[in-house]
C-alpha positions in Angstrom: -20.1 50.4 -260.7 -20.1 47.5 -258.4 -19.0 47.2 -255.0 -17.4 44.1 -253.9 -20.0 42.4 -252.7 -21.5 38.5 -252.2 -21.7 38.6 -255.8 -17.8 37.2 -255.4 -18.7 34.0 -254.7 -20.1 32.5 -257.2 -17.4 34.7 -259.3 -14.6 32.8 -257.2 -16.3 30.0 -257.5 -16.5 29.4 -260.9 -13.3 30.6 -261.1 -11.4 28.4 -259.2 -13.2 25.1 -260.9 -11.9 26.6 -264.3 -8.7 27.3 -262.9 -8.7 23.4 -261.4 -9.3 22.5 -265.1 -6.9 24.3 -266.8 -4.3 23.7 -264.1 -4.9 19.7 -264.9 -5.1 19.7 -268.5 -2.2 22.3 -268.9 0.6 20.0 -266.8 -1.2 16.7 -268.7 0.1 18.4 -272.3 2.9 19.6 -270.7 4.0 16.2 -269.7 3.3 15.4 -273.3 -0.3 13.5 -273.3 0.6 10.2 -271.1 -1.5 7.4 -271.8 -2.7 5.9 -268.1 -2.8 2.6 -267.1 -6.5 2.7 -266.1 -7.2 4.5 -269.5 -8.5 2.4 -272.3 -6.3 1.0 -274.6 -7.5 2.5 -277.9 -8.6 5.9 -275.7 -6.7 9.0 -276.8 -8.7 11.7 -275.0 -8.3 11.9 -271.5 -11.0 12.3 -268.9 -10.9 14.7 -266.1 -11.1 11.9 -263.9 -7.9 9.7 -265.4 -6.1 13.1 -264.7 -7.5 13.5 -261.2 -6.3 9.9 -260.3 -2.5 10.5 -261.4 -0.1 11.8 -259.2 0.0 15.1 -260.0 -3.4 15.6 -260.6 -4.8 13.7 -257.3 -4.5 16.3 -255.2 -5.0 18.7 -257.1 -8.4 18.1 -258.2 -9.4 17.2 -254.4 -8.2 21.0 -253.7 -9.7 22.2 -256.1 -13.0 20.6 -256.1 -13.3 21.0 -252.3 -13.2 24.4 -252.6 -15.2 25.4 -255.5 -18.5 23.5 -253.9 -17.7 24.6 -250.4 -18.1 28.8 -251.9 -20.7 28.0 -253.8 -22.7 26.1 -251.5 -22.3 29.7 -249.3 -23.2 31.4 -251.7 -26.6 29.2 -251.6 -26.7 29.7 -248.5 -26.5 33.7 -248.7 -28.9 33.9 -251.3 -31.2 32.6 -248.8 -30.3 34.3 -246.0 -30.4 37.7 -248.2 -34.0 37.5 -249.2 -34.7 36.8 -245.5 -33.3 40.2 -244.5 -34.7 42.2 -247.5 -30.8 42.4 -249.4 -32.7 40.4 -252.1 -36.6 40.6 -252.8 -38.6 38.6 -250.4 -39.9 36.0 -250.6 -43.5 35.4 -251.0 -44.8 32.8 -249.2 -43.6 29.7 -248.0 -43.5 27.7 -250.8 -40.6 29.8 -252.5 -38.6 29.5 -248.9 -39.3 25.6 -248.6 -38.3 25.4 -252.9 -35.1 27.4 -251.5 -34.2 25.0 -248.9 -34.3 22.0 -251.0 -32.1 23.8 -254.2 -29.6 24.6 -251.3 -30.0 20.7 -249.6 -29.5 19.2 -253.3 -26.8 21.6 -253.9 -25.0 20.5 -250.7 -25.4 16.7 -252.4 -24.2 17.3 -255.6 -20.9 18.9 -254.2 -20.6 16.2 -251.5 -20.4 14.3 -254.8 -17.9 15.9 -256.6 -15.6 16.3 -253.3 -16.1 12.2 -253.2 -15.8 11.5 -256.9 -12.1 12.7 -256.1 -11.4 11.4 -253.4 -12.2 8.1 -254.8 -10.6 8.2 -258.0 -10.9 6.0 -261.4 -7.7 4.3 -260.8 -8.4 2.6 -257.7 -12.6 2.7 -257.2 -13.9 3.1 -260.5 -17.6 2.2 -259.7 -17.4 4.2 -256.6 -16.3 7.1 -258.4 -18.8 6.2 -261.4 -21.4 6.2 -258.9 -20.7 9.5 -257.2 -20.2 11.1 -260.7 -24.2 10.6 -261.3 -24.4 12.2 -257.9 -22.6 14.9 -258.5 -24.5 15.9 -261.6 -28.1 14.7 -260.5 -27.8 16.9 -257.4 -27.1 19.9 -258.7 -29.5 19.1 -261.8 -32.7 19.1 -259.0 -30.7 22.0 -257.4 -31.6 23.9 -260.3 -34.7 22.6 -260.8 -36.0 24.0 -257.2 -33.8 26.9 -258.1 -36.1 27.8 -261.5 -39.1 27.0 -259.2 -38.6 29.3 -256.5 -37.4 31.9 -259.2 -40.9 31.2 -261.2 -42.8 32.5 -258.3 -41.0 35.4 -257.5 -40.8 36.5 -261.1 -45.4 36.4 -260.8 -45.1 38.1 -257.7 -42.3 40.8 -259.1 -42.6 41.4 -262.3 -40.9 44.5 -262.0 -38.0 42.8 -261.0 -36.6 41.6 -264.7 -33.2 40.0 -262.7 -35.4 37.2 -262.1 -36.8 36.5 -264.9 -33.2 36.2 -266.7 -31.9 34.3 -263.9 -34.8 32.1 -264.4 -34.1 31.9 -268.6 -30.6 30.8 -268.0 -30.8 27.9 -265.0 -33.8 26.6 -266.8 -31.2 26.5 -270.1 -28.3 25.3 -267.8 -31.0 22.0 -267.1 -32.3 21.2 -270.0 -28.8 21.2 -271.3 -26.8 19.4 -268.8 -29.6 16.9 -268.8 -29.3 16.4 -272.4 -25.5 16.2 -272.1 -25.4 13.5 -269.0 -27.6 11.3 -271.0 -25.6 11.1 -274.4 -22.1 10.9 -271.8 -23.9 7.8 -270.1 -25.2 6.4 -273.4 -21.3 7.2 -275.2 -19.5 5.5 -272.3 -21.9 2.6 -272.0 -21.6 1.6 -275.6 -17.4 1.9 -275.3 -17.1 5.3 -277.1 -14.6 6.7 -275.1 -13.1 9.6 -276.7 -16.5 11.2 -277.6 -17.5 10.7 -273.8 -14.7 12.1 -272.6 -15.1 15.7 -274.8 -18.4 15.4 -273.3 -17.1 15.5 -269.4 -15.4 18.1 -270.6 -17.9 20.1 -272.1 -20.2 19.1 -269.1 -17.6 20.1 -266.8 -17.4 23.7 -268.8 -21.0 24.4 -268.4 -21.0 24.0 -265.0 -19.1 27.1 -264.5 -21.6 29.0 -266.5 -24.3 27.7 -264.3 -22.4 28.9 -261.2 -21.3 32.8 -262.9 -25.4 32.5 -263.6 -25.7 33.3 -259.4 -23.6 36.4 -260.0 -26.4 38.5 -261.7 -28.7 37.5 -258.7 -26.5 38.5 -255.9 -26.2 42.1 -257.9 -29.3 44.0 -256.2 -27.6 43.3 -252.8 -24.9 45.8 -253.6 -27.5 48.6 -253.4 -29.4 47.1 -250.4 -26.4 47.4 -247.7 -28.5 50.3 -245.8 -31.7 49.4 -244.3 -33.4 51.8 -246.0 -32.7 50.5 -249.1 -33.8 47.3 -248.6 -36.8 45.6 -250.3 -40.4 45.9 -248.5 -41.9 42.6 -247.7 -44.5 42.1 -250.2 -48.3 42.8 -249.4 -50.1 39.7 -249.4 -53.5 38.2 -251.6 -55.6 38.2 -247.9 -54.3 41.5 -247.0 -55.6 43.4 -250.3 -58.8 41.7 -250.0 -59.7 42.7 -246.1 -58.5 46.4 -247.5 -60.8 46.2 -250.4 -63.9 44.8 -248.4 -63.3 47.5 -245.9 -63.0 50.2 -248.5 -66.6 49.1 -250.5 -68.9 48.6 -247.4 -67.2 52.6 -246.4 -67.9 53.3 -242.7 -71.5 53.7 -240.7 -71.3 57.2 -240.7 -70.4 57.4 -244.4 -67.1 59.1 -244.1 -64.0 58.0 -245.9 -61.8 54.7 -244.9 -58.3 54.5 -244.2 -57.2 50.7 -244.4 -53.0 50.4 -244.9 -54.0 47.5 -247.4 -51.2 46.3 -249.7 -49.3 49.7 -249.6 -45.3 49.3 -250.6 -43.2 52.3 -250.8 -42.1 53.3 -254.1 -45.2 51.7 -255.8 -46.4 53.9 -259.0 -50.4 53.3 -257.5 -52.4 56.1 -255.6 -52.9 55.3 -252.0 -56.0 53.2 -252.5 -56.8 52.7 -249.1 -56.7 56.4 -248.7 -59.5 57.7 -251.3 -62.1 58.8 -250.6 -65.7 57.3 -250.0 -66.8 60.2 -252.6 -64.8 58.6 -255.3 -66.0 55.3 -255.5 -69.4 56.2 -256.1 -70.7 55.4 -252.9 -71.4 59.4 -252.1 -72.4 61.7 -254.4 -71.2 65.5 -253.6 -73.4 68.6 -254.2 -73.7 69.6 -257.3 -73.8 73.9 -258.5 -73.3 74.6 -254.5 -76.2 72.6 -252.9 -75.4 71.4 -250.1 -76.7 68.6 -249.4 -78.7 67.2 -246.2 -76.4 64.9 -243.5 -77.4 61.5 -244.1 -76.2 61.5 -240.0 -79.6 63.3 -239.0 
């Protein structure tokens, strides 16, 4: 049904964090559960990080985290660069383009996070890595935020367009969560509870992949939109519908009907506004039983 398309990387994305994940916790039980150094002494649970910072796991998690936010920042980036050219619905003013630079500029900090959270692991900078950790998730946090934003507006502008309004539903979900989530994992680790902090990095860490599958469903109208004439219309504008309308009530000095192009889109359900008649808006009244009336010309 659909073609590969850019909708693959936020699928590979996603993918290759949870595959990072499994990867890490699989060889940990395999190895039969060590117990770190750096690890607490009454800690049974692991975190991601004490995994990331052992042997095996160190590189690992760099590779893995490198490129996970490296494809989903492009896929940011396409998204962006998809409206622009019409693969995606335009957008409307702006605003939306500005709210669309920052989710992608926050995005690009949150993974610059992650990619540094790893490289400077629990074992040997464990504030640094603390530090980047709140990075990591408050960038991508206000990501989404700008994301909802931008999505908000379009969804007034389109509301034909229901793909936004569900991609709007579930980032807006993936926030409120998360941010719910980060605050009881800050408040669990700061009072020592470090077996129910760690299920919550995990948890956190699980949602996150939901968040970035979430892009999939808004890179799917691009499959169809590969041919220019598929591609959406840039939308008429508030000024342009109101020079169309002033030009269409005053009519023209001689009376005959206006033509204006107005806020015309193909494949809109209206009648060509700008093309009906003077006659029709009351501003002319025809003959009536086959009088013909005088020309208001002479």
């Amino acid at each position: 049904m659909f073609g590969l398309s850019y909708w693959f990387l936020p699928l590979f994305a996603g993918c290759c964090w949870l595959g990072t994940l499994l990867a890490m916790l699989g060889t940990w039980l395999a190895q039969g559960s060590p117990h770190y150094a750096w690890q607490d002494a009454d800690q049974s649970i692991t975190y991601i990080s004490d995994i990331g910072a052992s042997n095996f796991g160190y590189p690992l998690f760099i590779a893995g985290s490198a490129v996970t936010v490296v494809v989903f920042d492009i896929a940011f980036i396409s998204e962006r660069w998809l409206r622009h050219k019409g693969r995606l619905a335009h957008n409307y003013n702006k605003t939306e383009k500005i709210l669309s630079v920052f989710a992608i500029v926050f995005a690009i900090i949150g993974a610059a996070g992650l990619v540094f959270l790893t490289i400077f692991n629990t074992k040997k900078y464990p504030q640094v890595h603390d530090a980047m950790l709140v990075v990591f998730i408050a960038g991508y946090i206000i990501s989404a935020i700008f994301i909802c934003a931008e999505y908000q507006r379009l969804g007034i502008h389109f509301r034909q367009h229901r793909i936004l309004r569900i991609s709007f539903w579930i980032k807006l979900t993936f926030i409120f969560i998360e941010l719910a989530l980060a605050i009881a994992f800050g408040v669990l680790q700061y009072q020592q509870h470090y077996n129910k902090s760690a299920i919550l990095e995990w948890i956190i860490s699980l949602i996150y992949i939901c968040y970035v599958w979430s892009f999939i469903i808004d890179f799917l109208p691009a499959v169809h939109t590969k041919h220019k004439e598929d591609r959406f219309l840039p939308p008429h504008r508030r000024e342009d519908d109101e020079m169309a309308m002033n030009t269409q009530a005053a009519g023209n000095m001689t009376g005959g009907p206006v033509y204006s192009n107005g806020g015309y889109q193909r494949g809109e359900t209206d009648s060509y506004g700008s093309q009906q008649p003077v006659a029709q808006r009351g501003l002319y009244n025809p003959p009536q039983s086959g009088v013909v009336a005088p020309s208001r010309n002479f």
